[in-house]
C-alpha positions in Angstrom: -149.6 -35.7 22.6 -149.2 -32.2 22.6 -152.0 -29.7 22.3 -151.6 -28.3 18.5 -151.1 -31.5 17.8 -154.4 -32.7 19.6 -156.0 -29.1 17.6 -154.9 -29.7 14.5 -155.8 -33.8 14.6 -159.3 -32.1 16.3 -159.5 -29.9 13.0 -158.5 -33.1 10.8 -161.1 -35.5 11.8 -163.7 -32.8 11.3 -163.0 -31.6 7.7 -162.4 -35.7 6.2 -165.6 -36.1 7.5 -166.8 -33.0 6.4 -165.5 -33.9 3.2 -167.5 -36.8 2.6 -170.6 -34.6 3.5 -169.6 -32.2 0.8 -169.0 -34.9 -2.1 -172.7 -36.4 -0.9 -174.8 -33.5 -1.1 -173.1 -32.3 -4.6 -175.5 -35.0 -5.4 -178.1 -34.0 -3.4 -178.2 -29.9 -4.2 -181.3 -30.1 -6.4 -182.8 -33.4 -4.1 -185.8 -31.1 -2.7 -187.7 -31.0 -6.2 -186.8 -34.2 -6.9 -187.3 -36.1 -3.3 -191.3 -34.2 -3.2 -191.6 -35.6 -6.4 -191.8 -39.3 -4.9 -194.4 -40.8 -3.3 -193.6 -41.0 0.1 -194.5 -42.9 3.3 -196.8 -41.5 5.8 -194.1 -41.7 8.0 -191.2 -39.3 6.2 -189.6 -36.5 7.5 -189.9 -33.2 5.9 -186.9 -32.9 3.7 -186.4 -29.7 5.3 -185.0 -32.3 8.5 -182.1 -34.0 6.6 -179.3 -31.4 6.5 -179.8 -30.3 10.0 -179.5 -34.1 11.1 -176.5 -35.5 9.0 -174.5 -31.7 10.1 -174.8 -33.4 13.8 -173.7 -36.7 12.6 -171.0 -35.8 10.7 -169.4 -33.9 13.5 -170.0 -36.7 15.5 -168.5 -38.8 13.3 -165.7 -36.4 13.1 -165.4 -36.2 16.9 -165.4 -39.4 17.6 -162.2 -40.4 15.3 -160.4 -38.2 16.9 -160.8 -39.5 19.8 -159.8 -43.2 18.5 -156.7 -41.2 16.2 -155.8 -39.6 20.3 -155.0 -42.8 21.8 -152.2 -43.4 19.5 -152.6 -41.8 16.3 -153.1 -43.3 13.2 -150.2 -46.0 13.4 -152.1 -47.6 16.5 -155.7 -47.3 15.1 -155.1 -48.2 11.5 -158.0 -50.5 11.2 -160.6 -48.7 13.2 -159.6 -45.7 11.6 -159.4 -47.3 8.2 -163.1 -48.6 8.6 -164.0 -45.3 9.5 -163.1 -43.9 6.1 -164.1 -47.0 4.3 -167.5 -46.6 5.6 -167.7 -42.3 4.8 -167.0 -43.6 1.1 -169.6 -45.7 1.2 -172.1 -43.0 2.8 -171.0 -40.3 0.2 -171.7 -42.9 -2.4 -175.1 -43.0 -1.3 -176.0 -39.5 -2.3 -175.1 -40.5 -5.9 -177.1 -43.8 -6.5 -180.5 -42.3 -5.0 -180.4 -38.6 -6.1 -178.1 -38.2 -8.6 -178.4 -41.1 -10.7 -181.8 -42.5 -9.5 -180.9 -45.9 -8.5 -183.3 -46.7 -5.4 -181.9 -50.8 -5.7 -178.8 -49.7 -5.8 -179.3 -47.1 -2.9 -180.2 -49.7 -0.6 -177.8 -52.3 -1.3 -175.4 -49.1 -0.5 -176.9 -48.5 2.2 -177.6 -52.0 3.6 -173.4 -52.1 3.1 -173.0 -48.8 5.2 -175.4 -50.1 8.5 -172.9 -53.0 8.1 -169.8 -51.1 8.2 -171.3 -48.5 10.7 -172.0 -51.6 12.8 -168.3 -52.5 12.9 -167.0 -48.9 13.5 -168.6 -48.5 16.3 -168.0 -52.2 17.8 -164.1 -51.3 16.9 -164.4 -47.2 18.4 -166.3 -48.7 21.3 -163.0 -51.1 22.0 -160.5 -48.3 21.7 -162.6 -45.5 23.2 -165.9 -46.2 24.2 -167.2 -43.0 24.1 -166.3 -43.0 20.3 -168.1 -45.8 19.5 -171.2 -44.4 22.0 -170.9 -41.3 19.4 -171.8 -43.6 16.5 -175.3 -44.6 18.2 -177.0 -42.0 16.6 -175.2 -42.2 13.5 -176.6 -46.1 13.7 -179.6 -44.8 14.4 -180.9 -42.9 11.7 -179.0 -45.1 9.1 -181.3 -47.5 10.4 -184.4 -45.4 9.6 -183.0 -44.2 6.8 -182.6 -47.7 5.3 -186.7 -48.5 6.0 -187.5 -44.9 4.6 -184.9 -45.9 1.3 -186.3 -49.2 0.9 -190.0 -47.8 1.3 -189.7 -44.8 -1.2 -188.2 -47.1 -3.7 -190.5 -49.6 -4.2 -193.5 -46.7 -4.0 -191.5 -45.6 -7.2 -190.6 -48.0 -9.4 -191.0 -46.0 -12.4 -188.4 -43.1 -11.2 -186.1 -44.8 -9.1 -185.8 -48.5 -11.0 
């Protein structure tokens, strides 16, 4: 593959996924009132935390389906990369239901769905390029606490977040 094509596909990768970042947090631009409005567990991070933490993950994401989209380009990754874009959707989406609408059920049946498909990207990155799928780790990682943290500030809520 040749080299602007490598840069450009580099480029790509980076603004889809920055994309789905951008559509996410135009639910999230007044979240700080709102988010120190709920009762929290002890356990939290400080709100300041969150944009610093999904700018690494989203550029990891980014990264690493380039590196599946290298090894053949879309046309010989279709599903992994297909999943990939599936499962941004579904993270973007998550934005909506817990800060724009207020839907903390809904949030973590959303979010529930992304570990899922975050799960399978990475199992199908890991068998194209396994240093793409390593890349999703963290990704995995934080979901995961993100999902206890979800589930825990909704039910501390019930009267703002249903």
């Amino acid at each position: 593959m040749p080299r602007s094509k490598q840069i450009i596909g580099f480029v790509a990768w980076l603004v889809v996924s920055f994309i789905a970042a951008a559509i996410g947090s135009a639910a999230s631009i007044q979240a700080g009132p709102f988010y120190t409005q709920l009762v929290r567990p002890s356990w939290a991070p400080p709100p300041d935390l969150f944009g610093p933490v999904w700018t690494i993950l989203y550029a990891l994401m980014g990264i690493a389906a380039w590196l599946v989209w290298r090894v053949g380009g879309f046309r010989a990754a279709r599903t992994a990369l297909t999943l990939f874009l599936v499962q941004l959707a579904v993270n973007a989406l998550w934005s909506w239901l817990f800060f724009g609408w207020h839907l903390g059920g809904f949030a973590f049946a959303n979010i529930v769905l992304l570990w899922m498909l975050i799960v399978a990207t990475l199992i199908v990155f890991w068998r194209v390029r396994p240093l793409a799928g390593a890349l999703f780790i963290p990704y995995l990682l934080w979901v995961s606490f993100a999902s206890a943290l979800n589930y825990s500030v909704w039910r501390l809520n019930p009267q703002i977040l249903g």
